[in-house]
N, C-alpha and C positions, 0 to 999 in steps of 0.2 A: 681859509676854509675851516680854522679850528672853528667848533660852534660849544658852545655852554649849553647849562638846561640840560643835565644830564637825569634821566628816568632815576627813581628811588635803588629801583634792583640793579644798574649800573654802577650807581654810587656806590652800593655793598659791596658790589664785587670788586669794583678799585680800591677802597677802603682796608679792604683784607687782603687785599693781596700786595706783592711788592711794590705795587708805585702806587700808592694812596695819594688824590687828592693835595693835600698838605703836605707829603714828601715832596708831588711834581712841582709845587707852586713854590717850592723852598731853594735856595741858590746852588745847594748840598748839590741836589739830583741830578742824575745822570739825563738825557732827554730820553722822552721814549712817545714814539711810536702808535697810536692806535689805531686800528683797521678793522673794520666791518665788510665782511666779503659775505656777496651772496653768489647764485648760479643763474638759470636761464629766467628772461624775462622780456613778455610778449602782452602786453596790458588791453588787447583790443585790435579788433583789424576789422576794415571798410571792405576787403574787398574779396571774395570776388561780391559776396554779401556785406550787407551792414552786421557785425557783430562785433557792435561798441557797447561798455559797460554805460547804463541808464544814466549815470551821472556824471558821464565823459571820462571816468578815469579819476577824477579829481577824489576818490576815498579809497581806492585801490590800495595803497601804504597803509593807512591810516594809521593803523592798530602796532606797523613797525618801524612810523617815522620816529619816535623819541629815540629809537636803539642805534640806524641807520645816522640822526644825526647829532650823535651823541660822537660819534667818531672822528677821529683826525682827518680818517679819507674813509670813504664808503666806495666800492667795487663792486661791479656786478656784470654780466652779460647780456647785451640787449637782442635779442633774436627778431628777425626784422626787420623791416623800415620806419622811417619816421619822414613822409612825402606826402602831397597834397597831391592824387594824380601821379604819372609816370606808367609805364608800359612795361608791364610786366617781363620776366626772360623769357617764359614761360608758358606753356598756354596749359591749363587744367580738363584734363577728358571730364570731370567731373564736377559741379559744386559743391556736391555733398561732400568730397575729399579733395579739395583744394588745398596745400599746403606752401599758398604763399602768404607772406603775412605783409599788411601794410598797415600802419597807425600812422593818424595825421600828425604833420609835423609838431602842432601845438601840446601834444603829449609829452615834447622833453623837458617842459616846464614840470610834469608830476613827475619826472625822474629828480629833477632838482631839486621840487621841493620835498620829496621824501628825505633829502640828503645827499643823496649821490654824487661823489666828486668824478670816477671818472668809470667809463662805461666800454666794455669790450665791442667792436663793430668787426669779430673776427669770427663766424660761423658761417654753417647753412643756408641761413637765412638772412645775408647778412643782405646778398647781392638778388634776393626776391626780383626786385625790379631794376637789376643789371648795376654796374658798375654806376651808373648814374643815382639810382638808390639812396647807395650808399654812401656818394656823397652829398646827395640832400640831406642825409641819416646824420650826418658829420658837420654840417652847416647848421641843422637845427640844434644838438647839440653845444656845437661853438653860440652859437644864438644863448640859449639857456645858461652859459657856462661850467659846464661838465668837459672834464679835457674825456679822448678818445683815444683806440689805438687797435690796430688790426687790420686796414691796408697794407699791403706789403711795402717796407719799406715807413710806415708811419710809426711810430709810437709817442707817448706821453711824458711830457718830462717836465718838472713842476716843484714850486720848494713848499715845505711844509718842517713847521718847528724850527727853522733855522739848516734843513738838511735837503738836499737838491735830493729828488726822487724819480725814478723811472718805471713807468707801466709798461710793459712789451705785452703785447695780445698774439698769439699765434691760435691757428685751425690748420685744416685739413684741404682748404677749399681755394678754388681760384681764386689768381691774384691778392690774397692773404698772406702775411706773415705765415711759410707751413710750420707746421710744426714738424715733420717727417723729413725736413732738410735741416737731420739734425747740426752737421757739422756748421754749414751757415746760421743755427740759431745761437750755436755755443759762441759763434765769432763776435754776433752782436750781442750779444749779454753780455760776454767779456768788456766789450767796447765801453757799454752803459756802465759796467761797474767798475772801469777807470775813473769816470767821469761825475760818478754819482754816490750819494753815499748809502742809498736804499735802491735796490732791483727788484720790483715786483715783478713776475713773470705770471700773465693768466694764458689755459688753453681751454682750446673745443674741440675733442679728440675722445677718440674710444669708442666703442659700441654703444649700441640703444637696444633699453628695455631694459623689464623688469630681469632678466634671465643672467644681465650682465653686470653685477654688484662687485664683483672680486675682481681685481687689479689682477691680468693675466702675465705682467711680466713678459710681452710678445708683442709680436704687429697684432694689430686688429683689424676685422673689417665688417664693413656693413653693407650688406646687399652687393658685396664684389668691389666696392670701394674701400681703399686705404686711409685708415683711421688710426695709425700711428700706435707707435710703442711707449703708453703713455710714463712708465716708469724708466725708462729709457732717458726718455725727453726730460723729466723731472730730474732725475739725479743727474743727468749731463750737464742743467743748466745750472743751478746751483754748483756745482764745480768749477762753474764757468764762475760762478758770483753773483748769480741769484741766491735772494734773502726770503721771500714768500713765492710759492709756486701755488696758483689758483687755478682748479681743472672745474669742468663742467661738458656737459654733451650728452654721457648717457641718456640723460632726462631722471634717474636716480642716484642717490648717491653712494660714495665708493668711500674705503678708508683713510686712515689718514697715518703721515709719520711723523719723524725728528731724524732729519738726515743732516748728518755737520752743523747742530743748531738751527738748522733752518727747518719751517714749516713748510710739508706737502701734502694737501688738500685734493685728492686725485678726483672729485666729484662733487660738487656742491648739488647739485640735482635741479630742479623746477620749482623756482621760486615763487614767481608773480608771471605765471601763464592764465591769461582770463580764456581762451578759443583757439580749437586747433590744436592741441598740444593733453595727451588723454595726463591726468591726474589721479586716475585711477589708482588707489593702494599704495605700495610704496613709490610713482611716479608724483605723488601729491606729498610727498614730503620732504621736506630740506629746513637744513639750516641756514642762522644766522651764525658765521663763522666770527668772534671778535679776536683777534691777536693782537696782540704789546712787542712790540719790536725795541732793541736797546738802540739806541745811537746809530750802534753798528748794522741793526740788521740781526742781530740775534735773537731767537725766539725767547719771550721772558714768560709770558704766560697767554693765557686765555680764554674762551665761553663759547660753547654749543646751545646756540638759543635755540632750540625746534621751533619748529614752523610749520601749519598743515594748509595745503587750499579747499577752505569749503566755496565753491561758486556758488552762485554771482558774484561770493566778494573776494576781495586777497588775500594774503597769506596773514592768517591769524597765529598767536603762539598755543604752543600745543604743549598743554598740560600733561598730555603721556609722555611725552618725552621718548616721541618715536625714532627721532633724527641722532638726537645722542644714542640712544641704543645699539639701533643698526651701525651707525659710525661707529662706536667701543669694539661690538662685536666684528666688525669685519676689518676693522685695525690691526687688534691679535690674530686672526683668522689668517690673513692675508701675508702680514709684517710682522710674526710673532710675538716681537719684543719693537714695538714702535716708538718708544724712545718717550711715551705719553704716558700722563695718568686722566683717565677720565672721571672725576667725580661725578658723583649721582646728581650733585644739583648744575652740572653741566661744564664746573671749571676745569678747564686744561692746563695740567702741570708739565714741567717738565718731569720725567722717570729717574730718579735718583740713582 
């Protein structure tokens, strides 16, 4: 899954920083790690209407496939289904607010080819059209070869650079990996990190909307539903032996830390939502999160690439630099002292 052909402004920012190109390629070096994480991602849905993008999806990435596969593993959250047909859970009182989503299954080919190594099938939306859905959703991705993780009981496990690596996916939602059974997720992360020598842990967890930015440190809940204590959940499992903790759900994004060397990402936000899912203001914006992991698993550095959605098309880079912003500010806001240094042109240090 390593891929070359790395974009000009990639190359800089490896070049400069601790594991340049020509350190990695050198016998010296230590291995390291590169990841591309994004958040929610829902590229077109048939049904209960046609609201597919005019050119099937296939220019959706476009503008952020060199960044996406430019990375060792690319992550992200797929909200949805990926089925030709299937029977909803569901029945919608309304069309105009239908919030089941289905994209045909031959859309896992545009996850793949933007780069996508492996994709979370652990939310809302996961089981749209029931437990069957979702493993069509899981068959087409095995098809495209994207590993997966977020059935209860599933997860991803896979070598890269020479080092066995594990994706745990948890949510909120039936028959999912939960996230809110905290004690059984700390057991299996433990498990994975006997076994492996990378634990990435992604969830879908927290409230929605724009109202809900700062990491509350508490249960959440949404509309009377339990939405977990996402800080809780984060530093539980890293203690457990996770190395990367990747949050998403709100639909905006939330701050970030440096807990025990390891990176928490408490909200990557909406990435690549074409319909159904509002974009509106800060809901239309997120990052491309890059992190360098050492051998170990330890955070070495990093890049906030912003990202806006202008529709019809996908997530383009965003020259304000709205997503580092927001992320700097509600980092300190949140975690006082987050263990991070944000630089203006988006790299992430570690805090001396």
């Amino acid at each position: 899954m390593t891929r070359c052909g790395y974009p000009l402004f990639v190359l800089g920012a490896l070049l400069a920083g601790t594991g340049s190109l020509a350190d990695t390629d050198g016998a010296s070096e230590a291995v390291r790690i590169r990841i591309a994480a994004v958040g929610d991602m829902m590229i077109g849905t048939d049904y209960p209407r046609n609201h597919l993008p005019d050119d099937d999806g296939a220019g959706m990435f476009a503008e952020v496939t060199p960044i996406l596969s430019a990375a060792d593993i690319a992550i992200g959250n797929l909200e949805g289904t990926l089925i030709d047909g299937g029977t909803p859970l569901k029945e919608c009182k309304s069309l105009d607010s239908c919030y089941l989503f289905r994209s045909p299954a031959r859309y896992a080919q545009h996850y793949r080819n933007a780069g996508f190594d492996v994709l979370s099938v652990a939310n809302n939306h996961a089981r749209d059209f029931g437990e069957e859905g979702r493993t069509a959703t899981m068959a087409a991705l095995d098809a495209a070869g994207i590993h997966h993780s977020g059935r209860e009981g599933e997860f991803a496990s896979f070598e890269q650079q020479g080092r066995k690596i594990a994706v745990l996916a948890y949510a909120v939602t039936q028959k999912s990996n939960l996230l809110h059974d905290y004690e059984l997720a700390v057991q299996t992360v433990a498990g994975f990190a006997a076994t492996h020598d990378i634990v990435i842990v992604t969830f879908h967890g927290g409230a929605e909307g724009a109202d809900v930015m700062h990491v509350p440190f508490a249960e959440e809940e949404y509309y009377g539903e339990p939405r977990g204590d996402v800080a809780r959940f984060s530093r539980s499992v890293v203690d457990a032996g996770a190395d990367l903790v990747l949050g998403h759900g709100p639909h905006v994004v939330r701050g970030m830390e440096l807990y025990k060397d390891r990176l928490i990402a408490y909200s990557l936000g909406n990435f690549a939502t074409y319909f159904g899912i509002s974009v509106a203001g800060a809901k239309g914006i997120a990052p491309i999160l890059l992190a360098t992991l050492d051998a170990d698993g330890r955070f070495v550095e990093g890049e906030i690439i912003s990202t806006v959605q202008v529709r019809p098309g996908g997530p383009r880079i965003d020259e304000k630099q709205r997503a580092l912003n927001l992320i700097r500010g509600l980092s300190f806001e949140d975690f006082g002292n987050p263990g991070l240094l944000f630089k203006p042109d988006g790299k992430l240090l570690k805090n001396p």
